[in-house]
N, C-alpha and C positions, 0 to 999 in steps of 0.2 A: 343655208348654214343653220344649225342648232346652236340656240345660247348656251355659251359656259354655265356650269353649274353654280346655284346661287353658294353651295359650302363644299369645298371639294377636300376629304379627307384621304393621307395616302398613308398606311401604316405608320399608324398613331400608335407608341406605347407609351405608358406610362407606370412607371415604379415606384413610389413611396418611399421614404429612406426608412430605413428598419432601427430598429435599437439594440444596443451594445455589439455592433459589427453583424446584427441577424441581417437576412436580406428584406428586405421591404415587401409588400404586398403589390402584384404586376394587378393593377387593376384594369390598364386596355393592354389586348397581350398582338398589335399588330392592326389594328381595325380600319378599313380602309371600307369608302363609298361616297359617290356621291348625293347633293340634294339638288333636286333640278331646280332653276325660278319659276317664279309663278305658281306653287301649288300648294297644300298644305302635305306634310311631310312629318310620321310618326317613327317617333324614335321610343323604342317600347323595352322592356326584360324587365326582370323581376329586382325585388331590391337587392342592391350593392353587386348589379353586374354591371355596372358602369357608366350612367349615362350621365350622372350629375359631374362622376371625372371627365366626359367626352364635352358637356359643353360649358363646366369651368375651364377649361381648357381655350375655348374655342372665344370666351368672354375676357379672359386674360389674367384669371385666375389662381389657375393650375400652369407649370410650366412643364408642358412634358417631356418625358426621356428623349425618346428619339421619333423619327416621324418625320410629315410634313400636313399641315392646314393652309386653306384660303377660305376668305370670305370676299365672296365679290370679285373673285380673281386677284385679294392683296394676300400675300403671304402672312401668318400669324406674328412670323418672327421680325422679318425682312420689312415687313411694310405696317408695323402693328400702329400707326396710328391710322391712317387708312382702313385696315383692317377693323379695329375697335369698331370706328364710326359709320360701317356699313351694317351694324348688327344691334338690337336692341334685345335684354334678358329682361323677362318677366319674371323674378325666382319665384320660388314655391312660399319663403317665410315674408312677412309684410316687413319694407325698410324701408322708413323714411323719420323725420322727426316729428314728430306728435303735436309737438307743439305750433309748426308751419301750418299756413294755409293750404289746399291744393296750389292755389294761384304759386303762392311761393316756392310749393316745391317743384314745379314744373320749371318755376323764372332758376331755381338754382341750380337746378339739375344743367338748365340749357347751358349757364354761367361755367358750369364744369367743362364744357363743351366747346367754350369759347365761342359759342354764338352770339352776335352783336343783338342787342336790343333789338332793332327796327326786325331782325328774321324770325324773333321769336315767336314760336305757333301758341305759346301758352290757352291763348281763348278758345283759340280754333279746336285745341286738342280736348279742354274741359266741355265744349258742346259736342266732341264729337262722342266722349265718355259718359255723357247727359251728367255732367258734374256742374255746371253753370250756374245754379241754383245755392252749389256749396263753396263758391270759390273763398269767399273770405271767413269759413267756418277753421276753425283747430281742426287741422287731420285727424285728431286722435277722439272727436267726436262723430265720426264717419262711422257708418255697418261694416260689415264687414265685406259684405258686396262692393260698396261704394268704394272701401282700400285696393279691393284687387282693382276695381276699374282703373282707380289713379297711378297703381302699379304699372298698368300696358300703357296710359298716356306716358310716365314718366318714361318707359322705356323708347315712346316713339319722339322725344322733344327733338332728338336730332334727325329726323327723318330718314332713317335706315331702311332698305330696301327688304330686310331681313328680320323676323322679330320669331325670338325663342320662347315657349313660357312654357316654365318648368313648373308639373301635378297645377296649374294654374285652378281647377276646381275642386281639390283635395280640401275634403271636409268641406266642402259649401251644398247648400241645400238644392233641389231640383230647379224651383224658380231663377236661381243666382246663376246656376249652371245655362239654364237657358237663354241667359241675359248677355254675359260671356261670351258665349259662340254663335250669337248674333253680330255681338261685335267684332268678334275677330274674323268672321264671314265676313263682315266689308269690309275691311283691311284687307282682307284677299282679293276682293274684289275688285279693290282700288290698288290693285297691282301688288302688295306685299307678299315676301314670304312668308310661311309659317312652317317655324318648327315645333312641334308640340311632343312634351313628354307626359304620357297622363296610365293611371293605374287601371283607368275607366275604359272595356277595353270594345263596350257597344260604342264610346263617343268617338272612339279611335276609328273603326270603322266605320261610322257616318261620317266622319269630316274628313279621314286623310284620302289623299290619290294615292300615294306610294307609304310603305313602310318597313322599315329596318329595323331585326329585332337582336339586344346584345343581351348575350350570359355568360356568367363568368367572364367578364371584360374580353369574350371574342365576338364577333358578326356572326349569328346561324343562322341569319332570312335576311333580304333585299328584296322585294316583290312590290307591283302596283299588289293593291287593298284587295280588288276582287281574284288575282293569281294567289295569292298567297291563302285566301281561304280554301282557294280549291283545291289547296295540299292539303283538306283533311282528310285523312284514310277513312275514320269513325263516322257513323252514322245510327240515328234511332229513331226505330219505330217504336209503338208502341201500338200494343193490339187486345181488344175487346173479345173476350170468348162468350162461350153459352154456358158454362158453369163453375163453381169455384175452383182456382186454380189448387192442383196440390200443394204448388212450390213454385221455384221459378223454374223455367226450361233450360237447362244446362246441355248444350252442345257445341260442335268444334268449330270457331269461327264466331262465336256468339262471345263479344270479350267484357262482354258484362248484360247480367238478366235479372231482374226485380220483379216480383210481384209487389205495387205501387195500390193495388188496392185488390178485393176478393176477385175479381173475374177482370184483372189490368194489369197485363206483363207490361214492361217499359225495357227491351231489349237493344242493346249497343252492338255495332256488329263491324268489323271490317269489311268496308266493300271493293277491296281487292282481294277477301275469298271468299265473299260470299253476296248474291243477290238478296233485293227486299222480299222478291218472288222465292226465294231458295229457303229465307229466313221465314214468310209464312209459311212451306209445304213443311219443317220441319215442328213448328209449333203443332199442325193437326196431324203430324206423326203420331204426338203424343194424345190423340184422343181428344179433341178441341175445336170445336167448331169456331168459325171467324166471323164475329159480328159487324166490327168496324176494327177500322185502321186508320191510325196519323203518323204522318212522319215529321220529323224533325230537320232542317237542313244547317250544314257545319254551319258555324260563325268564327268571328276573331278569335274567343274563346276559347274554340277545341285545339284551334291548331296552337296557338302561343301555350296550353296544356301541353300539347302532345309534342312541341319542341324542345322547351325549357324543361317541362319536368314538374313545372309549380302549379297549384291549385289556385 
């Protein structure tokens, strides 16, 4: 038997109320999929097509139209303290009181939670966040690195099997980034889920198994990470001649041709009409001998382009 899905979404909508009897903005128009356990899982589109309504929603936030969620196999509506308590949100904006310790705000967050004393992981989670150092520092003298870290502890005090974290490295520098998703690698590794929503869309592709990508608040891809690249039609080469180029080579099936430096076309080509072999016999059509040739292979990139529409 396969485990139930760790988030099982079944045509989620959600509409906004509108003003002066206008109708509201449908921001999810029906959105349905599941997330498996155990993996890490990318929920991806461009802004305001819907993810931060899909998992306010799913945090207890947002109440939506109509639809059905679980988490953990609890219904959002039917079972939502259950529900809550299986899922931890990382948001994107830092929230806590400035004036609290880490130590405190982990001990308060649990207190929300109704966790007795003797269960609280407070220590555990500040060494697992390498925060241990600053337990009895002001929050609000922390980097900005060491905020987001306290963020994913504060989200895991109740030990939820599921952990969200929304643009979680949005505006953080490379090092910070890499600090990050070391940690939330062993969270996965120590069994958690991950749901991650990020702009980043090479991190997207290194870290997620599966990913679901929303616009305009509908689903237009469900794919494990490596199927879903492989639905890019685009491909480019770029090719070295023996003398200066006149221009770029304009021909049919060639859906974009640059000359990128004096004797360096950089040609994009669909490869459902045309081969890399077809695309150099017509570059020395035009008179061109072939020095060298590199190619480029799709990434995350081309295809959430060539889906969505956005740059």
């Amino acid at each position: 038997m396969t485990n139930p899905p760790a988030i099982r979404i079944d045509n989620l909508v959600k509409r906004y109320a509108g003003e002066k009897g206008e109708e509201g903005k449908l921001a999810l128009k029906g959105v349905s999929f599941d997330v498996p356990q155990g993996g890490v899982f990318g929920l991806l589109g461009p802004n305001g097509a819907g993810k931060s309504t899909l998992i306010n929603t799913l945090a207890g936030l947002v109440t939506k139209t109509s639809g059905r969620a679980e988490i953990w196999g609890f219904d959002i509506d039917e079972q939502r303290r259950n529900a809550k308590r299986s899922i931890g949100i990382v948001p994107q904006e830092i929230v806590f009181d400035p004036f609290f310790t880490p130590y405190e705000v982990l001990e308060n967050q649990a207190g929300f939670y109704g966790i007795p004393r003797a269960e609280r992981r407070s220590e555990e989670l500040l060494e697992a966040v390498r925060l241990s150092d600053k337990r009895d520092a002001y929050a609000r003298t922390l980097s900005g690195g060491m905020k987001r870290r306290l963020l994913i502890a504060k989200a895991m005090v109740h030990s939820p099997p599921i952990l969200v974290l929304d643009e979680p490295t949005a505006g953080v520098d490379v090092e910070l980034r890499r600090q990050l998703w070391e940690l939330v690698t062993e969270l996965n590794r120590q069994g958690v889920t991950i749901v991650l929503t990020t702009h980043y869309l090479e991190e997207a592709e290194q870290l997620c198994d599966e990913i679901a990508i929303i616009n305009h608040g509908e689903l237009i891809a469900h794919k494990p990470t490596r199927d879903l690249i492989g639905m890019a039609r685009e491909k480019i080469v770029r090719v070295s001649v023996d003398k200066d180029l006149a221009g770029p080579v304009v021909e049919e099936g060639f859906v974009k041709s640059e000359a990128i430096e004096p004797r360096v076309l950089e040609i994009t080509y669909d490869r459902d009409k045309a081969s890399a072999g077809q695309v150099l016999a017509k570059v020395q059509q035009h008179g061109y001998a072939i020095e060298d040739v590199t190619t480029r292979e799709a990434d995350l990139e081309d295809v959430f382009v060539q889906l969505t529409g956005s740059g």
